[in-house]
Every structure is written in structure tokens, then in C-alpha cells.
C-alpha positions in Angstrom: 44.5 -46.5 5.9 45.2 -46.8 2.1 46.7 -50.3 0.9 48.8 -48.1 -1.5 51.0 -44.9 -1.1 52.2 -43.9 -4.2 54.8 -41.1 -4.6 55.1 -38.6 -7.4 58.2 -36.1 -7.4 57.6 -33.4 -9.0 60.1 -30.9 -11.1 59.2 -28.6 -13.7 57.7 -31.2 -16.1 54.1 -29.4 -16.8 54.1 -30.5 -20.3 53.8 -34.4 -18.7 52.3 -33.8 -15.4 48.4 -34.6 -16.6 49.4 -37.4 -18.1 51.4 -39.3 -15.4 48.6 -38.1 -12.7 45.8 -39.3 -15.2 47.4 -42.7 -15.4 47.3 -42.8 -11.9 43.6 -41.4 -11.2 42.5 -43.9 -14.1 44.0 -47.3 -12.0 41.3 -50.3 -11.2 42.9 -50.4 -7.9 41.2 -47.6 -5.8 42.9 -48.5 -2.5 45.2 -45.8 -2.5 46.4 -42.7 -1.5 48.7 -39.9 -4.4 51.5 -38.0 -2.3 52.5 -35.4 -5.0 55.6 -33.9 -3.7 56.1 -30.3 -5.8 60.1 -29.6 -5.7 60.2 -26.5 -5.8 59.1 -26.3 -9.6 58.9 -23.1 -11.3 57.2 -23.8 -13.7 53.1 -24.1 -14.2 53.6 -27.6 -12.1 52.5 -25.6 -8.9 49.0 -25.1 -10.5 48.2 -28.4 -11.7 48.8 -30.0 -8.9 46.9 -28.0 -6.2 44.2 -28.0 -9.4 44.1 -32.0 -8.5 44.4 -31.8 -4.9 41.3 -29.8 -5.0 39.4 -32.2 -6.6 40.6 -35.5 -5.8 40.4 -36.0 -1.3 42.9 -39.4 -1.7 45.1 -36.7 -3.0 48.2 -35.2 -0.8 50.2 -32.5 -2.0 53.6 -31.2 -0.4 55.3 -28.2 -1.6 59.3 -28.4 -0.5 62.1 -26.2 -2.0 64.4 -27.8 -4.8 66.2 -30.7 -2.9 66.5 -33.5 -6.3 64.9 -36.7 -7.1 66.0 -38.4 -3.5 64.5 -35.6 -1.4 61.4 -35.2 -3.0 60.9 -39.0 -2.5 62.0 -39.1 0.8 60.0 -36.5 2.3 57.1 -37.8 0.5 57.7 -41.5 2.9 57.5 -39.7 5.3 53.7 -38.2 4.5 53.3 -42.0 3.4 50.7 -44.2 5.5 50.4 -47.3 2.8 51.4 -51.0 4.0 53.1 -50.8 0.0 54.7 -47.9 -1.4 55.0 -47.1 -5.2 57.6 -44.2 -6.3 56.4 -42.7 -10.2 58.6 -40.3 -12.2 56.4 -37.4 -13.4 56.9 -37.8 -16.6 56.1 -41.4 -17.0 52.8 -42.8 -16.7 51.7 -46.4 -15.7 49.0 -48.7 -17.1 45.7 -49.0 -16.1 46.0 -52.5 -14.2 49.3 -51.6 -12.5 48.4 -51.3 -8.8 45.5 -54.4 -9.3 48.2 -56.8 -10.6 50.9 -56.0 -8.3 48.9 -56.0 -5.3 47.5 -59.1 -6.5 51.0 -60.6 -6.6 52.0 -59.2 -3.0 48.7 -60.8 -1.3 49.5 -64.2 -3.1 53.2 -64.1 -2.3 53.2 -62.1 0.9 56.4 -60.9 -0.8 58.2 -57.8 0.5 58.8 -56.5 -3.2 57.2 -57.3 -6.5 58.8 -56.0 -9.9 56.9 -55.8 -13.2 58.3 -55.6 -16.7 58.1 -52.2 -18.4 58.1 -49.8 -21.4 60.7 -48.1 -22.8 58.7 -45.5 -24.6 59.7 -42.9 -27.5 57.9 -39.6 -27.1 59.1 -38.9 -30.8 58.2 -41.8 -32.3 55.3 -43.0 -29.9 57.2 -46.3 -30.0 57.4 -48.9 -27.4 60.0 -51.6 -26.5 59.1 -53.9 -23.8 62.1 -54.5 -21.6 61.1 -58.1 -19.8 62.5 -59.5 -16.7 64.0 -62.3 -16.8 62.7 -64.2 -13.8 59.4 -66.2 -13.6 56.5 -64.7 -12.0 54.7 -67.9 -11.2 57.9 -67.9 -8.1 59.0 -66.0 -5.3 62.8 -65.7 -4.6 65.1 -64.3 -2.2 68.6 -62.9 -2.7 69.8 -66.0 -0.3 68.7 -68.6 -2.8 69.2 -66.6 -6.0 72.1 -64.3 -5.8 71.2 -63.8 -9.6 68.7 -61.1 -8.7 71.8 -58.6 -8.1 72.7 -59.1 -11.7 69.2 -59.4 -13.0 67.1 -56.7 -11.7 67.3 -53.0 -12.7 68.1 -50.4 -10.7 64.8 -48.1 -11.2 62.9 -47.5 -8.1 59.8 -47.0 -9.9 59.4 -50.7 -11.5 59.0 -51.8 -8.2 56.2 -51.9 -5.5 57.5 -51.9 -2.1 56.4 -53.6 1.4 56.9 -49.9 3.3 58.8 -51.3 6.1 61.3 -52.5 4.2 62.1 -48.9 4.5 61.3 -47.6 7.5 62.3 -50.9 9.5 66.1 -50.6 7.8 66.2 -46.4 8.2 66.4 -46.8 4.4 66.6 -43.5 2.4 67.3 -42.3 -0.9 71.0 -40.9 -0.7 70.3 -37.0 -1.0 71.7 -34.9 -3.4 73.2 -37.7 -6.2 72.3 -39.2 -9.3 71.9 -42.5 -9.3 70.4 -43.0 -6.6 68.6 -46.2 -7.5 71.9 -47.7 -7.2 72.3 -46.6 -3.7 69.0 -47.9 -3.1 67.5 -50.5 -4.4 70.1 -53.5 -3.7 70.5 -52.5 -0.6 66.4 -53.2 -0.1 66.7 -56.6 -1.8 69.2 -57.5 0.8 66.2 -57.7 3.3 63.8 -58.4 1.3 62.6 -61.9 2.2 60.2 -62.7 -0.8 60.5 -61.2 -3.8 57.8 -61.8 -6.2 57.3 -60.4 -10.4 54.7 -59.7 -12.3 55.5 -60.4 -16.4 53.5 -57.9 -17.5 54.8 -54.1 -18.7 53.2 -52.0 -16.6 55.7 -48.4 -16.0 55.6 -46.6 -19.5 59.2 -44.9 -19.0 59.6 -41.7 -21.4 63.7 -42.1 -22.3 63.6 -39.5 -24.8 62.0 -36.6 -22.9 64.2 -33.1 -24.0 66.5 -32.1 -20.9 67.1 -35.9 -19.4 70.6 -35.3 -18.4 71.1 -38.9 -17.6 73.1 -39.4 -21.0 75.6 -36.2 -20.1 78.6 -36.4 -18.6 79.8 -33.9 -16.3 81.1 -33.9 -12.4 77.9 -35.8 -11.4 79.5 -39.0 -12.7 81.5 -39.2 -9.8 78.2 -40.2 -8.4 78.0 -43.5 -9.6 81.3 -43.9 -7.5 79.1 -42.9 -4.2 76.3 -45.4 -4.7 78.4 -48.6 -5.7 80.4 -47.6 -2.3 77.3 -46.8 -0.3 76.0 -50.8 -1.6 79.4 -52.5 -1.2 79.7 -50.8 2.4 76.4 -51.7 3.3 76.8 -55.9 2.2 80.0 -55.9 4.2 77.7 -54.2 7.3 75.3 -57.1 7.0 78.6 -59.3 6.6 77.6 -60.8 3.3 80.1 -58.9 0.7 82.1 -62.0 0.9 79.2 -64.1 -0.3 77.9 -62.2 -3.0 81.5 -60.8 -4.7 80.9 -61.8 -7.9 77.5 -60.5 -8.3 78.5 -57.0 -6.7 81.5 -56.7 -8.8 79.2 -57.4 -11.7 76.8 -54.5 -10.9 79.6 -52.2 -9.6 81.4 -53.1 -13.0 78.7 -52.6 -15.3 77.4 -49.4 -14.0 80.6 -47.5 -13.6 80.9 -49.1 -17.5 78.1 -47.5 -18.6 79.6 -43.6 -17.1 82.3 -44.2 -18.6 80.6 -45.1 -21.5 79.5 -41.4 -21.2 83.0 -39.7 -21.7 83.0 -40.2 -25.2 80.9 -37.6 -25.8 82.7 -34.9 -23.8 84.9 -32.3 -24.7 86.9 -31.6 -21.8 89.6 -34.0 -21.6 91.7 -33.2 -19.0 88.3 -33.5 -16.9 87.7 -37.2 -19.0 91.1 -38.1 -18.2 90.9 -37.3 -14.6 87.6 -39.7 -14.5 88.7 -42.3 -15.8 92.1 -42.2 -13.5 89.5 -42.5 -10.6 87.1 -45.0 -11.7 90.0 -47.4 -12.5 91.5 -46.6 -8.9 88.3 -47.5 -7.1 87.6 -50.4 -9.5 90.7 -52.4 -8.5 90.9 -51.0 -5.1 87.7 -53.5 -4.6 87.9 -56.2 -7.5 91.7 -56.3 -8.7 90.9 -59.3 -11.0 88.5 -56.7 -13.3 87.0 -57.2 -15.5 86.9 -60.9 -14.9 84.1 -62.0 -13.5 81.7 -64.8 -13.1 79.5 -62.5 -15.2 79.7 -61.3 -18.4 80.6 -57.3 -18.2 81.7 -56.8 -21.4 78.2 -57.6 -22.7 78.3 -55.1 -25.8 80.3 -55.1 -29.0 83.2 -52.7 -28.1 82.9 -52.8 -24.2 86.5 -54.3 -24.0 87.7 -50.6 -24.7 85.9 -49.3 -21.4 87.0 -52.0 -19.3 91.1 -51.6 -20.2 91.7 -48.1 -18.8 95.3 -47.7 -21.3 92.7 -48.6 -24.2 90.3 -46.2 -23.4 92.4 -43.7 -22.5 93.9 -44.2 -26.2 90.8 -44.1 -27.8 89.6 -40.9 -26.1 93.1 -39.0 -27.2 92.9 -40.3 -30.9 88.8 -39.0 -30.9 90.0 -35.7 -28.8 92.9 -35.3 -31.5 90.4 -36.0 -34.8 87.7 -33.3 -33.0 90.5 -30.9 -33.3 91.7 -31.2 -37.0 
């Protein structure tokens, strides 16, 4: 049995499959085993990968039809038989010490989840921006003695390596179908995580400029980030800790529902804006009718008061909506 399962969705993204498989086959870690999980790609994707199943035994491939992001990853648990469990985007690659130095960590901490620093990288530019966490990696934490890791750690699954149970033993899945998922996810793990452990080192080389990423659009699929705040908050109030941890989940509710709504600025269909923003406001004081105060700061960019004042936003969006028409 491998140490290691790492997971590799896999969705029309020839152009950067080599590269993110590559970074994987190059690790100093050996103890593992590649679950490439084809999503029903159409485009050469199919070909490379069976090209590397057929060389490489410690790799498995699945072919599934088109089911998203959460599918892929879930189906590919499932072929998973690692005590840890590593989720990659396939057009990201990793460093070559990645699975050595977080492994490292996990048998010095015994922690259930380490997370590592990362790069932001620029495909056009080939620049890279280290984005740091901010907690020390010569400790382990929980979320009982620092509630500070609901405001402090990203979202992404795949700056993360996981103890698998944490899944399996909590019938923990990514939610099918949505974007954001990571949000549905991820705080939801920390929650039962008993020990979690970092690594200051950037490890995850994350491509944010690759053509096609629609995670800057807006469209209906921002409703989404409704979905996954509700699918966390629910979940705190099963384990009957909502209570203790308010401020910090109306921080990460806040900011990331900021951040959509950040989005409609750059869409042309008001009446569909409008609508939106009607909605996020309703669930936002629904759950935190104090918004946006908060022991947190939300407004943590230059003109994020206008997002957090629905009248002002609204306001904003008719005067830009009004000047787009002249």
C-alpha cells in the first residue's frame, strides 16, 4: 500500500497535462501511487494519459463521463488506497520536494492535515508571487485552540495533504456539481482535524492566468458560493459548534460571497446583477444581521465598503450600467 494517493482531475487541458504529470513523476518521494481521473475530456487528454499509464505501473487511470471538478475527485477517493491523499489541478504542477516535505511534516506531527505555502504563477509573464501562510510551521494547531485557522487558511484543496480518513471516517465528499467547492469542503475537514501541521515552503505552482478559467466570470454559478457557505454553516451547527466559532464563519461567509459579488461589476445583464445581489444580501443577514461588522476585518481592500452596503452597490452598478450605455 502506497503512503501517498494523489489525485489528478482531468478536463480538456492537453496543452498542460505533461507538465503537471511530469512534476509529479519527477517527486523525491516515491511512495506513491497517481489516480488520473479522465472527465470525459475531448480533447487529446485521453491519449496522454493512457500514454503514461502504459509506462508508469504506480499509475491508475479512470475514464468517467463529464461530471466537474468534485466528481472527478471523488470518484478518484474512491480508487484511492494512500494513508494521505493529495488532490492536483491539471494544469498546475508541484515542486520537486513536495510529497518529501509534507510527508516529513505529517510523520513529525502525526497531524491529520499539513498545508504548504504556494505559487501564484503567470503563464504570460512566467512570473511568480509567493502567497505565504501565515501560521508557523515549527507548530501544530487545532481549530479548538486557534479558531484563527477559519480565517487564515485558503480554501484550495490542492495546498493541502490530507490524512485519508478524515474523509472517509466523516462521509466527506466534494459537493457535486458546484463551483466552489473548496468552500464546501475544506472547513468542514478542519473541523475534525485534530492536528494540523504547515510546511513554509511554496510547493503547488498554481497557473491563475490559464485562457478559459471561468473563476473570474459571473454568471448563475455564483449562486454557488451561496450553497457551500450554507453547506459549512449547516454542518458547524450539526457538530453544535456554530455558536463558538460565529465570528470566524461570518468572516469566511462574508468575504467570499464579497469576492462574487466583487464579480458583478463586470457583467452586462443587470436585471440578472440586481437579482444577485437582492439574494446574497437576504442570506447574509438572514445568518449575521450585524454585517459587515465583525471581529474580522472584511472590508480588507480599498473600496470593499461599496460591496458590503447593498443600497451602495446597487448605486454603483446603475451609474456603471447607465455610463456602458451612453
Amino acid at each position: 500500500m502506497p503512503e501517498i494517493s494523489i489525485v489528478v482531475p482531468v478536463y480538456n487541458v492537453a496543452e498542460y497535462l505533461r507538465k503537471c504529470i511530469d512534476s509529479i513523476l519527477a517527486q523525491t518521494c516515491r511512495d506513491y501511487e497517481l489516480i488520473l481521473v479522465n472527465d470525459g475530456s475531448t480533447d487529446e487528454s485521453p491519449k496522454i494519459l493512457e500514454e503514461y499509464a502504459m509506462l508508469f505501473p504506480h499509475i491508475k487511470l479512470i475514464h468517467k463521463p463529464n461530471g466537474g471538478l468534485s466528481d472527478a475527485r471523488n470518484e478518484g477517493m474512491k480508487a484511492a488506497t494512500g494513508k494521505y491523499i493529495s488532490f492536483i489541478d491539471s494544469d498546475d504542477f508541484i515542486e520537486p520536494t513536495m510529497l518529501e516535505e509534507c510527508l516529513k511534516k505529517l510523520r513529525e506531527t502525526d497531524a491529520d492535515l499539513v498545508i504548504f505555502d504556494y505559487y501564484q504563477y503567470y503563464q504570460a509573464t512566467g512570473k511568480k508571487e509567493v502567497i505565504k501562510n501565515t501560521f508557523d510551521d515549527q507548530k501544530v494547531y487545532s481549530l479548538e485552540d486557534t479558531p484563527e485557522l477559519l480565517t487564515g487558511i485558503a480554501n484550495a484543496a490542492w495546498n493541502k495533504l490530507y490524512r485519508r480518513s478524515l474523509f472517509a471516517d466523516n462521509d466527506i465528499i466534494y459537493p457535486w456539481g458546484c463551483l466552489y467547492e473548496d468552500l464546501g469542503t475544506t472547513y468542514r475537514l478542519l473541523a475534525r482535524a485534530k492536528k494540523v501541521a504547515f510546511v513554509n515552503q511554496p510547493l503547488y505552482d498554481y497557473l491563475k492566468d490559464r485562457p478559459g478559467n471561468i473563476t473570474g466570470e459571473f454568471n448563475m454559478r455564483a449562486y454557488h458560493v451561496l450553497d457551500m457557505v450554507k453547506i459549512t454553516l449547516d454542518d458547524y451547527k450539526k457538530l453544535g459548534i456554530y455558536e463558538k466559532y460565529y465570528e470566524e464563519l461570518k468572516f469566511l461567509g462574508g468575504v467570499n460571497i464579497l469576492e462574487c459579488l466583487k464579480k458583478t461589476r463586470t457583467c452586462t445583464d443587470y436585471d440578472l446583477v440586481n437579482e444577485y445581489i437582492d439574494v446574497c444580501f437576504w442570506y447574509i443577514k438572514q445568518n449575521w444581521p450585524e454585517f459587515p461588522k465583525c471581529r474580522y476585518p472584511i472590508e480588507r481592500e480599498k473600496y470593499d465598503w461599496i460591496y458590503t452596503h447593498k443600497a451602495l452597490l446597487k448605486a454603483y452598478l446603475s451609474l456603471k450600467h447607465r455610463k456602458a450605455k451612453l
